[in-house]
C-alpha positions in Angstrom: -40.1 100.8 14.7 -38.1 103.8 15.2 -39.1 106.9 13.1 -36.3 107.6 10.1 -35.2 111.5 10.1 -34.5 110.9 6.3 -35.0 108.0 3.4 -31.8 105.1 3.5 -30.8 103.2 0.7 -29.1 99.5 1.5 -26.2 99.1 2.8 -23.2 98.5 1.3 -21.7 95.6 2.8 -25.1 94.0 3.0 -25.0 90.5 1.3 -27.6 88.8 -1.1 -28.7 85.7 -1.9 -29.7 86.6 -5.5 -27.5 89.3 -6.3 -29.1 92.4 -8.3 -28.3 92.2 -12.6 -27.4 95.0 -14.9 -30.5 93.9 -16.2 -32.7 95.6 -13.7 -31.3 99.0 -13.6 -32.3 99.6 -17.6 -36.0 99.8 -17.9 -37.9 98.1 -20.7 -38.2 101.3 -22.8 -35.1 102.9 -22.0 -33.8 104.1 -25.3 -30.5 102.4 -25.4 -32.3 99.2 -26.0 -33.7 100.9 -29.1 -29.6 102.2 -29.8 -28.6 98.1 -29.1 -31.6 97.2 -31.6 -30.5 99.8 -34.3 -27.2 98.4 -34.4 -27.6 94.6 -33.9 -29.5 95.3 -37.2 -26.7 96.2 -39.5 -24.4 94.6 -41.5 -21.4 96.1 -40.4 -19.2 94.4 -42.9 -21.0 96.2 -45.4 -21.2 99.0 -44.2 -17.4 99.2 -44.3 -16.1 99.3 -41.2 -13.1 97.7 -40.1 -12.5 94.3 -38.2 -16.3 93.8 -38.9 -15.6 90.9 -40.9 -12.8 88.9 -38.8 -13.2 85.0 -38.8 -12.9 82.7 -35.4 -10.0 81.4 -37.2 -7.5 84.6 -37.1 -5.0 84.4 -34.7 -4.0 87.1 -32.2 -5.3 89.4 -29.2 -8.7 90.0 -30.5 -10.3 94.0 -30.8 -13.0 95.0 -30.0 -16.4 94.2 -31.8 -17.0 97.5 -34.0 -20.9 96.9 -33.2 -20.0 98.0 -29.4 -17.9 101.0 -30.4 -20.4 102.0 -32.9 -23.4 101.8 -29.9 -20.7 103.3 -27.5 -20.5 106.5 -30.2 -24.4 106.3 -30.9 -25.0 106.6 -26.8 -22.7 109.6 -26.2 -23.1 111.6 -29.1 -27.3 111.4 -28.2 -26.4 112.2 -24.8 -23.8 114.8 -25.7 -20.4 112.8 -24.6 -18.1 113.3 -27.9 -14.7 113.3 -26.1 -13.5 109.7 -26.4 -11.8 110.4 -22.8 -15.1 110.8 -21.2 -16.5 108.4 -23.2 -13.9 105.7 -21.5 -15.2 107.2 -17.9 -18.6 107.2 -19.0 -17.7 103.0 -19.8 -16.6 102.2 -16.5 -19.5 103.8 -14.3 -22.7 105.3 -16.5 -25.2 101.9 -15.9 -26.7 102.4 -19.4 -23.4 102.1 -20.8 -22.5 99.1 -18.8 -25.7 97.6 -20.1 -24.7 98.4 -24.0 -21.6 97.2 -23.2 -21.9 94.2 -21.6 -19.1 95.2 -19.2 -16.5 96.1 -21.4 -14.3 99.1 -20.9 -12.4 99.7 -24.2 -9.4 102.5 -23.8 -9.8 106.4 -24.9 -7.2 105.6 -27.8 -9.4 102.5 -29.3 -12.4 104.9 -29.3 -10.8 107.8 -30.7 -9.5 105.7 -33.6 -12.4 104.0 -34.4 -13.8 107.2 -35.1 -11.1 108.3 -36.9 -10.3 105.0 -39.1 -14.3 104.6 -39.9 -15.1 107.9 -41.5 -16.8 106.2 -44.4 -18.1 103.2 -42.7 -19.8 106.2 -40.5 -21.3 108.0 -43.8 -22.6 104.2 -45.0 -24.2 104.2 -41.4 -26.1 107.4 -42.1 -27.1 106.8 -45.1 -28.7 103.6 -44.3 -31.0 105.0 -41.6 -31.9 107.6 -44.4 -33.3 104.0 -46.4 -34.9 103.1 -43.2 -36.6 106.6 -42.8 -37.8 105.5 -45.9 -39.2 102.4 -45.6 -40.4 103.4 -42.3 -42.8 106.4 -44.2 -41.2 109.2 -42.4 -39.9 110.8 -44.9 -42.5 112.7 -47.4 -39.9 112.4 -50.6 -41.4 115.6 -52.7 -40.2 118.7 -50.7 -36.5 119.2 -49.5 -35.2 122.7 -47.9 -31.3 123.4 -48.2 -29.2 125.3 -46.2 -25.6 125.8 -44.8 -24.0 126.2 -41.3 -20.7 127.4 -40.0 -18.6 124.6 -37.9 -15.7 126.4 -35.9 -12.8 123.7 -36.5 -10.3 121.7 -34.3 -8.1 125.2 -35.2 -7.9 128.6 -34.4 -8.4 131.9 -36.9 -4.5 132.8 -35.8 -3.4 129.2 -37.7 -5.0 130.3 -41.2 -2.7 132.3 -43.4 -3.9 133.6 -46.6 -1.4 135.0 -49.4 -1.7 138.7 -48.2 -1.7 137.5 -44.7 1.9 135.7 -45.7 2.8 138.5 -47.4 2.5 140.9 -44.9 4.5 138.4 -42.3 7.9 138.1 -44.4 7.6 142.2 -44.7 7.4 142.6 -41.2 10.3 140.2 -40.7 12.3 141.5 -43.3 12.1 144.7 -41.1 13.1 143.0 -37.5 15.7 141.2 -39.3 16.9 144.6 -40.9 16.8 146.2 -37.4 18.4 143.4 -36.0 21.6 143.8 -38.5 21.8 147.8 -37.7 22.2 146.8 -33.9 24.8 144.1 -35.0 26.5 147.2 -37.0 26.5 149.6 -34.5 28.0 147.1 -31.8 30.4 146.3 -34.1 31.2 150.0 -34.7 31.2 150.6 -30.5 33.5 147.6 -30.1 35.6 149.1 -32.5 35.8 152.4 -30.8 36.9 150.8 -28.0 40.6 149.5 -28.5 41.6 146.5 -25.7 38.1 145.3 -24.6 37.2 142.5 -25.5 34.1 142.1 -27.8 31.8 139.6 -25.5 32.2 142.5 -22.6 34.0 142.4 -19.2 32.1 139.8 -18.2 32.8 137.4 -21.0 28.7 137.9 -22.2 27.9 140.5 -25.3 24.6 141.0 -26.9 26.2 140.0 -30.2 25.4 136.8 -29.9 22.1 136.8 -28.7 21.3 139.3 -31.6 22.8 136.9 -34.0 20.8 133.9 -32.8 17.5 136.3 -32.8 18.8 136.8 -36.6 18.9 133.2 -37.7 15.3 132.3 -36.1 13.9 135.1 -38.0 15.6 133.9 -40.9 14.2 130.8 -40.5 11.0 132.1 -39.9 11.3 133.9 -43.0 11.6 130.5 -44.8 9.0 128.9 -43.6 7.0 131.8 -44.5 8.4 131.9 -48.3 8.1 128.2 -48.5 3.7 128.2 -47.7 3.6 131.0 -50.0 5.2 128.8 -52.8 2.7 126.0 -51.6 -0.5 128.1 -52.0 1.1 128.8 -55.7 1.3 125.8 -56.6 -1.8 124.2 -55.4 -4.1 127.3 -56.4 -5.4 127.8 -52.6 -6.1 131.3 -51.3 -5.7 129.4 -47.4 -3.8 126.8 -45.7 -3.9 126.0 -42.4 -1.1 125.0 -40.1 -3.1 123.1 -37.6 -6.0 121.7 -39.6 -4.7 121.0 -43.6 -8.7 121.5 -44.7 -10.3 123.9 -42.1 -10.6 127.5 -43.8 -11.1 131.0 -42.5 -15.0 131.3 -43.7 -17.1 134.4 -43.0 -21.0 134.5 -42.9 -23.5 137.2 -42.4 -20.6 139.0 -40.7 -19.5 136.3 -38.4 -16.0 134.7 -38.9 -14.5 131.2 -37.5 -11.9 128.8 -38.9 -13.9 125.5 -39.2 -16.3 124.3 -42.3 -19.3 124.9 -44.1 -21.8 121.9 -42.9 -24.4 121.5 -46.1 -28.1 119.6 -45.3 -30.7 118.7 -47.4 -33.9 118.4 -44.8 -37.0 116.2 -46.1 -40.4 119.1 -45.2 -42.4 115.8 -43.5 -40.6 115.3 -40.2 -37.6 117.5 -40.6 -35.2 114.4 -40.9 -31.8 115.1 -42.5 -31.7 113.4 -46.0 -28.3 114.4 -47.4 -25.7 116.2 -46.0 -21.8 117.1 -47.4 -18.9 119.2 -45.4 -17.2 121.9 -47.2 -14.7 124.2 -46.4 -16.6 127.0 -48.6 -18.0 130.3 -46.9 -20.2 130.5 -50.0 -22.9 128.3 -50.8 -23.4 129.6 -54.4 -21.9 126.2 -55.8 -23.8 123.5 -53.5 -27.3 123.8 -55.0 -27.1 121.2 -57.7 -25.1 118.4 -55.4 -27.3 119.1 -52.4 -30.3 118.4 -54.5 -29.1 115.7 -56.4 -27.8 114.0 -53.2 -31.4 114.4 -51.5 -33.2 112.8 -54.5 -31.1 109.6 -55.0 -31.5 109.1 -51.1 -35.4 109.8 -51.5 -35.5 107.6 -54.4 -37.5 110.4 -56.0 -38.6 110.5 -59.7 -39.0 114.3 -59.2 -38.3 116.5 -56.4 -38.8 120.5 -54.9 -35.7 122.5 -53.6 -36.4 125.2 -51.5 -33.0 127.1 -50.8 -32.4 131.0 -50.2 -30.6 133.9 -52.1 -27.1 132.6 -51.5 -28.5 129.6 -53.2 -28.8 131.1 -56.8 -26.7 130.7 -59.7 -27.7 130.3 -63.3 -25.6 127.4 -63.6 -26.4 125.2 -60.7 -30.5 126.1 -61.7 -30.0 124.5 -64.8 -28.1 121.1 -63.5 -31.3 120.8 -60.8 -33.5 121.3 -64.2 -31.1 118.4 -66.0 -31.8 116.1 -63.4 -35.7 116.7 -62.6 -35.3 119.0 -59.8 -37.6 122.1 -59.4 -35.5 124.6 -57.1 -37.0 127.8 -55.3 -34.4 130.1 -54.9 -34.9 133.6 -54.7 -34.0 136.2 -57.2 -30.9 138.6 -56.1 -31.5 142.1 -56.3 -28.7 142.5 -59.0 -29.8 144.9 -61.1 -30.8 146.8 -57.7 -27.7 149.4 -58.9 -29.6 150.3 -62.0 -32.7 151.1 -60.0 -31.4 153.0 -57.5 -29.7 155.7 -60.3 -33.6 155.8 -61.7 -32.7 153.6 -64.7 -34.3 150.8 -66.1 -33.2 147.1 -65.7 -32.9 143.8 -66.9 -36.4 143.1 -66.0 -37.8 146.3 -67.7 -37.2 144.6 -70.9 -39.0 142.1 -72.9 -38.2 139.0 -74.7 -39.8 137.9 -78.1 -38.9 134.5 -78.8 -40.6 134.5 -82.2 -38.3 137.4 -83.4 -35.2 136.8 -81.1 -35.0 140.6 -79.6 -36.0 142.2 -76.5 -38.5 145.4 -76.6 -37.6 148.2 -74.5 -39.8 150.2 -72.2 -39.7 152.6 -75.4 -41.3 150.1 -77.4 -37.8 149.3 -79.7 -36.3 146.2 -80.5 -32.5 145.3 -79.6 -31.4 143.3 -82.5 -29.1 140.0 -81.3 -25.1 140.3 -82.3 -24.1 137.1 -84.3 -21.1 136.8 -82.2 -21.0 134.9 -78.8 -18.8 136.1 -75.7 -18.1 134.7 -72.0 -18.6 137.2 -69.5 -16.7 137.0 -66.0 -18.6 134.0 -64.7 -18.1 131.9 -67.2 -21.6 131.9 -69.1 -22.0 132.3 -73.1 -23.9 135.0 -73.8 -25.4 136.4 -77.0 -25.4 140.3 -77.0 -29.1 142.2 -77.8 -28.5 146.0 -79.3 -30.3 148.6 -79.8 -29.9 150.9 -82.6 -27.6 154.3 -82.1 -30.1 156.6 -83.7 -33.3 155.5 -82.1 -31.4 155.8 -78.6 -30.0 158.7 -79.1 -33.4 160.2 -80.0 -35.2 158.2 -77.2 -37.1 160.6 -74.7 -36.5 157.6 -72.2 -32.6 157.6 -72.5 -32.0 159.4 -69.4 -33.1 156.4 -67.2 -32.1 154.0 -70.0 -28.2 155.0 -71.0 -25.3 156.0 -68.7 -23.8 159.2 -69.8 -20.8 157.5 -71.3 -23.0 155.3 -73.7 -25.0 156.1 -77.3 -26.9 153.0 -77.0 -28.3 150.1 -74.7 -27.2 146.5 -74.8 -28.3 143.4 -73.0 -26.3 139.8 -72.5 -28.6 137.3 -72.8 -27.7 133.6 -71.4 -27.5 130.8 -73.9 -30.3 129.0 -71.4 -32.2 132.2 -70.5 -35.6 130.2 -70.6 -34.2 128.2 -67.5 -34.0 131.3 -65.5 -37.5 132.7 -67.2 -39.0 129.3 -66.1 -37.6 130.1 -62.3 -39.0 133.6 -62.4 -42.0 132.6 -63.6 -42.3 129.7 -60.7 -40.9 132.5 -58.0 -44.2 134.8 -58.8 -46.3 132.3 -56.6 -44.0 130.9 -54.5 -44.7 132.6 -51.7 -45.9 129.9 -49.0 -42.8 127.4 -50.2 -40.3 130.0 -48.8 -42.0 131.1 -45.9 -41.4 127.3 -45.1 -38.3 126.7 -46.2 -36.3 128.2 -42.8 -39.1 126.4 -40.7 -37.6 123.3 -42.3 -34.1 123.3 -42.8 -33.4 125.7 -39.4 -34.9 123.0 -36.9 -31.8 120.4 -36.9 -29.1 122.9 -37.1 -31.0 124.8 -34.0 -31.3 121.5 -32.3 -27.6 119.9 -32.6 -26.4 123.8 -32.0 -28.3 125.1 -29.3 -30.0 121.7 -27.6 -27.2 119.7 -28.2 -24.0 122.1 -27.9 -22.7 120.5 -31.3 -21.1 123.9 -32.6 -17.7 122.6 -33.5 -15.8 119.9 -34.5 -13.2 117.4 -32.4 -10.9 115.9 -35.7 -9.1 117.7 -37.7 -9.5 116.8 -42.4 -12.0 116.3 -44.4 -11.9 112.8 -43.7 -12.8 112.7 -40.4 -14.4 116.1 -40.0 -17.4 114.6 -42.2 -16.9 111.5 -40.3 -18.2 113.0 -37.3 -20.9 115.1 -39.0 -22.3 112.0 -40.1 -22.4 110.7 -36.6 -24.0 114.0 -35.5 -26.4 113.9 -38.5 -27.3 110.4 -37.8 -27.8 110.7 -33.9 -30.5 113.8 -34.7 -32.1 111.5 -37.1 -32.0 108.8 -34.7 -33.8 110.4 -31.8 -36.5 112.3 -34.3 -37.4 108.8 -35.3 -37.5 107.8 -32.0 -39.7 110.0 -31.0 -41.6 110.1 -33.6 -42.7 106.1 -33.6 -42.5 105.7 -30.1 -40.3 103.2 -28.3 -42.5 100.3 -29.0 -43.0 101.4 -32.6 -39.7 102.0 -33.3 -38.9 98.6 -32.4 -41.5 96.6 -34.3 -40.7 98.9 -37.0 -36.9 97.5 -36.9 -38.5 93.9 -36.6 -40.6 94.9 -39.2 -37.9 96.4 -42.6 -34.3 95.0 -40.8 -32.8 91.2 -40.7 -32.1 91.4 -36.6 -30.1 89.0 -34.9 -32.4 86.6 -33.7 -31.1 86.2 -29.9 -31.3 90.2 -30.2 -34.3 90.7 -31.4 -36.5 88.1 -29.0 -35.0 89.5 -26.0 -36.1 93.1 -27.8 -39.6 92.4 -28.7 -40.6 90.0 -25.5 -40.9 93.9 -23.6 -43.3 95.2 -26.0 -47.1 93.8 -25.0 -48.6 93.8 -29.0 -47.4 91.9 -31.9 -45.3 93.8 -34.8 -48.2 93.5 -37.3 -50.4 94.9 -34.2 -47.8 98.2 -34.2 -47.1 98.6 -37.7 -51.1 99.2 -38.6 -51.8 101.2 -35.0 -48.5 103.7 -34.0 -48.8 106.0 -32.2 -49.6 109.3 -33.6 -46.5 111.7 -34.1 -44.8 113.0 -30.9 -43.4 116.6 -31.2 -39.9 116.4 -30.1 -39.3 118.0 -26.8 -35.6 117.9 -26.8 -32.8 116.4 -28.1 -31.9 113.9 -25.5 -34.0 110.9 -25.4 -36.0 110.4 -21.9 
């Protein structure tokens, strides 16, 4: 036999009896079996999505099965393919996909739309692999961390106008436009000067026209511009967008983008992504409450811990967590930092007597309530504490008590003060909680930004914006679990808490070598994820 200078595969044109199946090329724990598994186990009709319940009877070119698109989506957003134009290539010549597929090759327009028309059928998904994180004990139900990330949009900063940013276009208009006219005058004024030429010039063409038609678009311009202005007016929006209706200019920690605030709740046992909402926010002062109240209904949690940081706390949104049996951790903001810097005493120098109703001052004096209640600027009733003139006056401690302008110290008090004395009081020895907390919630946002490359969006709305965060969300959750159980536990865990086709589910379990009952009491212990991919 002759020596080989290199390795050769088979030749092309070389026939075979028993020609090779798809079959072979996607070994027995490849994790698009586990994908095909996942998905054969839901009840897409209730899930929502369309076509999902169509009858043998119905008449007409038939679409696609929603159970291939929704693998199809599951497969490339694991394996970072989001564009449904790749995803159409990836179709006709990726072997896993070929597998999944079963040979078909649906068009880039039938995969884009199926994402686009199944935005809540994709939410239903998510949430129902939240259920199964439950049932499958990964999720530890008593801790949750909350946070916020910035998604850049499907739209660029130049495309969000704000009211000043309008404002500042029609001046600037107004001001071509008027320069515009004075050239139109002083041509009209040359021609004038000039008796026997014609006004278009000697060689029929004058700039009189040109300047006119440069007059009208700006005009038009202007219009348009008046017209958005009169929409933000009437709809009580400080933004609009003209390339993505629900995308907003938001700024964070000094970093701006024109995309959407992505909200997660984060369950402290295996980092899995519990509850998640998109808003179009910058702040996250107003998300405590929902967040938390999201994560506990998905937990199925009498009682639950929110860990969440000082862009977190309100007074209002600590009080709804308290309505509804939350305990949130949220640090306190140094507001009262002002008064300490100028030497003086704060809010926290003073102490409440409930049995009297009045605060004592560092002094040792009481402030006496007002009888009268007042909203200040946020919103919140307050009830007034005073101290008496005199004593102030003839206080040795009023220099680092009173401004210069004032005869006497005052103090709002919130009508549900002992929910934010309750929250201090927790904060003193909550230490170790928030040291955690960034551990928690910061591991799926760094793995679908930074592992994955998920830093923006591809759709443009609401609709479809948290559509495709659901997708993301669920495809993190997805390979966690995977790894987690194991490719053999993850399967007898399916067979285990899901109805599963039956056809599906034998040809899925004949690859694994112990019984389900065998793997549910003996899986694996916890693999730390390596990446997000999958291998």
């Amino acid at each position: 036999m002759a020596n080989r200078i290199f390795k050769t595969g088979e030749s092309r044109e070389q026939p075979s009896l028993l020609p090779a199946r798809i079959e072979d090329y996607v070994g027995p724990d490849n994790p698009v079996r586990a994908i095909d598994g996942f998905v054969c186990a839901l009840d897409l009709a209730k899930l929502g999505f369309g076509h999902a319940d169509r009858g043998a009877e119905e008449v007409g070119q038939p679409p696609y099965d929603p159970a291939d698109l929704l693998k199809l989506y599951l497969y490339g957003y694991i394996n970072q393919v989001r564009s449904s134009r790749r995803l159409e290539r990836e179709a006709g010549r990726n072997l896993e996909l070929i597998w999944l597929l079963k040979g078909l090759k649906p068009g880039y327009r039938t995969i884009a739309n199926f994402r686009k028309e199944n935005w809540k059928a994709l939410k239903a998904t998510n949430r129902s692999f939240v259920l199964l994180a439950r049932e499958l004990g990964l999720v530890g139900g008593t801790i949750v961390a909350i946070d916020g990330s910035l998604f850049q949009g499907d739209a660029s900063k130049a495309s969000i106008f704000t009211r000043r940013r309008l404002g500042e276009q029609i001046a600037r208009l107004d001001q071509e436009i008027e320069a515009y006219r004075k050239s139109l005058e002083d041509n009209d004024a040359t021609e004038a000067k000039k008796p026997g030429t014609d006004r278009a010039g000697g060689d029929g063409r004058g700039d009189g026209g040109d300047i006119g038609a440069k007059v009208a678009a700006l005009m038009a311009k202007r219009s348009r511009a008046e017209a958005d202005v009169a929409r933000l007016e009437e709809s009580g929006e400080t933004q609009m967008s003209l390339t993505d209706p629900d995308a907003r200019l938001l700024v964070k920690n000094g970093q701006g983008i024109a995309g959407y605030n992505v909200q997660t709740a984060v369950d402290d046992k295996h980092k899995l992504i519990v509850a998640s909402e998109v808003v179009n926010d910058s702040s996250d002062v107003r998300q405590l409450s929902a967040m938390a109240k999201a994560a506990k209904e998905a937990l199925g949690a009498e009682t639950l811990q929110a860990l969440a940081d000082e862009g977190y706390y309100s007074s209002v949104e600590l009080k709804a967590c308290e309505d509804e049996g939350i305990i949130a951790y949220v640090p306190l903001p140094e507001a009262n930092a002002r008064l300490e810097k100028q030497g003086r005493f704060a809010l926290k120098d003073f102490n409440y007597d409930g049995a009297i109703d009045a605060y004592r001052c560092p002094a040792g004096q009481l402030l006496h309530p007002f009888k009268s209640r007042q909203k200040n600027v946020s919103g919140r009733v307050e009830i007034r504490y005073a101290a008496r003139g005199v004593t102030c006056r003839s206080c040795p401690l009023k220099v680092r008590c009173l401004s210069p302008t004032t005869t006497y110290r005052t103090i709002g008090r919130w009508e549900h003060e002992d929910v934010l004395e309750r929250h201090r009081a927790r904060m003193q020895g909550a230490g170790e909680l928030m040291r955690r907390r960034s551990g928690i919630v910061e591991h799926p946002f760094g793995t679908l930004k930074c592992r994955a490359g998920y830093r923006h969006f591809l759709v443009r709305g609401f609709d479809k914006v948290r559509g495709e965060w659901s997708l993301m969300a669920l495809c993190y959750n997805f390979t966690r679990a995977l790894n987690i159980l194991g490719f053999d536990g993850f399967l007898a865990a399916l067979a285990k808490t899901l109805v599963i086709c039956r056809g599906i589910l034998a040809a899925l379990l004949q690859y694994i070598q112990v019984t389900p009952e065998a793997l549910w009491t003996n899986i694996r212990p916890p693999l730390p994820i390596g990446r997000f991919v999958p291998a």
